[in-house]
N, C-alpha and C positions, 0 to 999 in steps of 0.2 A: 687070103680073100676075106674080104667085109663082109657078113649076110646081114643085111636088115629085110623083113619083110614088114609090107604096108597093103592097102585095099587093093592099089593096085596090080600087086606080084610082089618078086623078091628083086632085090634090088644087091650086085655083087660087086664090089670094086675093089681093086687087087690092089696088097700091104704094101707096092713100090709108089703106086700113087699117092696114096695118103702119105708115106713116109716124105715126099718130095713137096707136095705139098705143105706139111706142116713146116719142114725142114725150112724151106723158102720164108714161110711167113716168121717164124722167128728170128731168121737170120735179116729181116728186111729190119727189127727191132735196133734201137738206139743200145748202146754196151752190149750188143752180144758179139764175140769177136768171130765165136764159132758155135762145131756141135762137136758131142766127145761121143767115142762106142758105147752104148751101154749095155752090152751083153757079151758073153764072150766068143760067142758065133760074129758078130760085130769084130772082133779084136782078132777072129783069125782071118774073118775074110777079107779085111784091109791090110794085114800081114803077109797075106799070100799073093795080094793081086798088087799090092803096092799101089792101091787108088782108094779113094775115097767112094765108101757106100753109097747108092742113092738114099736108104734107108738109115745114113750114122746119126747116130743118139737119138733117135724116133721108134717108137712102141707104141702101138696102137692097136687096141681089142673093144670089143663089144660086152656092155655089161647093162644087162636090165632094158634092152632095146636104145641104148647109147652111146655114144663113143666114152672112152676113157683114155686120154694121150699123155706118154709120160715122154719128156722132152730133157734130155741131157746135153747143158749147154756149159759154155767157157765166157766168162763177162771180163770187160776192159778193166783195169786197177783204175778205182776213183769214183766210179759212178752208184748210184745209190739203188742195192740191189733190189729192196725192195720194188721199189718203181718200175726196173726192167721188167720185174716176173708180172709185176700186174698187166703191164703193158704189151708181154708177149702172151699170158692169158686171154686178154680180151683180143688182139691181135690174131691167133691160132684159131679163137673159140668163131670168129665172124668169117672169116675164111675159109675154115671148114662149114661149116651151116650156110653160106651162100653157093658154096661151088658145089655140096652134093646133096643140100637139102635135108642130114642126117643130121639129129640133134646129140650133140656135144655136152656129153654130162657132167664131164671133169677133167683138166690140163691138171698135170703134176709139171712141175719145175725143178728139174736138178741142178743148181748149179756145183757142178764137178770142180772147175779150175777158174783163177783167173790169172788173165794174162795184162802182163806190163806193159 
């Protein structure tokens, strides 16, 4: 769970939300092919169920009344990475800040792999 509190109470939104949320908005991104696990709870539980996490390659915590989202992704071969990462920053960073209203204080970009 999320906790931010504000004037007017606290405000909770549970880690499969945001995870699916961010998950969607990067993946709606130009070069991103996918998302990779990035923890090893991640790598067992897509081991074990044989499906894909709602939460794969998405880490999201609270720092200083913030979001901070570290995003582990796989990019197409050819496309100029830098651009993707700026492009799913700003992409993540608007999406979250419109749909829950919590201000977003810093995307990390992994890119883990690319694919051919």
């Amino acid at each position: 769970m999320i906790k931010l509190e504000n004037h007017l109470g606290t405000i909770e939104i549970s880690q499969e939300y945001f995870a699916n949320l961010c998950s969607h908005a990067a993946s709606e991104c130009f070069g991103v092919a996918g998302m990779v696990n990035s923890t090893p709870t991640q790598e067992l539980h897509s081991a074990l169920t044989k499906s894909d996490a709602p939460d794969k390659g998405v880490r999201v915590r609270t720092v200083a009344g913030g979001l901070v989202i570290d995003l582990h992704i796989v990019v197409t071969y050819g496309v100029n990475i830098s651009a993707i990462v700026k492009s799913i920053v700003n992409k993540v960073r608007y999406t979250v800040e419109e749909a829950t209203g919590f201000q977003v204080a810093k995307v990390n970009v992994f890119v883990d792999a690319m694919k051919y």
